[in-house]
C-alpha positions as CSV (number, residue, x, y, z in Angstrom):
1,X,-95.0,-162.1,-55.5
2,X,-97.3,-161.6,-52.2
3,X,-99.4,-164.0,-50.9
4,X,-102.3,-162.8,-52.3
5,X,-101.4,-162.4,-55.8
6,X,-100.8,-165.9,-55.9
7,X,-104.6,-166.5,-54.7
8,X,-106.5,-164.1,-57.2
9,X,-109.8,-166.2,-56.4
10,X,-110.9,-167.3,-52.6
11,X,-113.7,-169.5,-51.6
12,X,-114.7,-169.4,-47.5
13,X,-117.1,-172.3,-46.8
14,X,-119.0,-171.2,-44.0
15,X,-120.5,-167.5,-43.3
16,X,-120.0,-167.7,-39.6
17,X,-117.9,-164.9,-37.8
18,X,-114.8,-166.3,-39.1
19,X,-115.9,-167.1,-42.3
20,X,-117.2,-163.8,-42.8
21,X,-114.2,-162.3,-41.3
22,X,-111.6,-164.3,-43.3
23,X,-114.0,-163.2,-46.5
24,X,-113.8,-159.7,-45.6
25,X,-109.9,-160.1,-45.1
26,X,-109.2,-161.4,-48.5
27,X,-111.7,-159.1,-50.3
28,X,-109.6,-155.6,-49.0
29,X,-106.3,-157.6,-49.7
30,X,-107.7,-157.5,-53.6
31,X,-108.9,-161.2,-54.1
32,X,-112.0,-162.2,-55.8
33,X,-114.5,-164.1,-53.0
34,X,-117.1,-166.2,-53.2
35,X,-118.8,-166.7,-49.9
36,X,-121.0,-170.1,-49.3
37,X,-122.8,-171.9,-46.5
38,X,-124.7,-174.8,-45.9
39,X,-127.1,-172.5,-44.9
40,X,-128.0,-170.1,-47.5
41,X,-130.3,-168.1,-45.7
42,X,-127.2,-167.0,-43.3
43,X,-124.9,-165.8,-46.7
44,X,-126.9,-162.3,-47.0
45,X,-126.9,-161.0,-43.2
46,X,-122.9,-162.6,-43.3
47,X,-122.3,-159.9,-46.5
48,X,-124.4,-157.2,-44.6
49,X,-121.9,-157.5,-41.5
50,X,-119.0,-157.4,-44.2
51,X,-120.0,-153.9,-45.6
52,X,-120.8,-152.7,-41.9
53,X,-117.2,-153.7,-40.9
54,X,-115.9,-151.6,-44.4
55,X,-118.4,-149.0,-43.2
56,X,-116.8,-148.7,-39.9
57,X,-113.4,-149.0,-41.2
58,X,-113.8,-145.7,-43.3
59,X,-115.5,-143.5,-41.0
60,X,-112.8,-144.0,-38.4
61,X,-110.2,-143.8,-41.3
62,X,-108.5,-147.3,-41.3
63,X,-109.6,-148.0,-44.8
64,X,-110.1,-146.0,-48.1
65,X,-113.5,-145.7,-49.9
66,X,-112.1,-147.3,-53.0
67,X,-111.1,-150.5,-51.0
């Protein structure tokens, strides 16, 4: 069993660059994430910064489409 099939669901506390990263991290490795801050406000441009990383990942071919 990997790691992450023992984890299905993942909460990060904290949108920060870590949080954000550690987020990004566990959605590609197929968990389910839910992201949360004390801060709402700060959840939205944390998830925008997510999909840019994906974005970035794709177009220099590190990551699939699909993931």
């Amino acid at each position: 069993m990997t790691p992450m099939a023992r984890y299905p669901r993942v909460v990060v506390i904290g949108a920060g660059t870590m949080g954000h990263g550690i987020a990004q991290v566990a959605g590609v490795a197929g968990c389910t994430v839910t992201l949360t801050d004390a801060r709402p406000e700060v959840v939205e441009p944390a998830l925008r910064r997510v999909r840019e990383n994906l974005a970035g990942g794709v177009a220099r071919g590190k990551l699939a489409a699909q993931e």
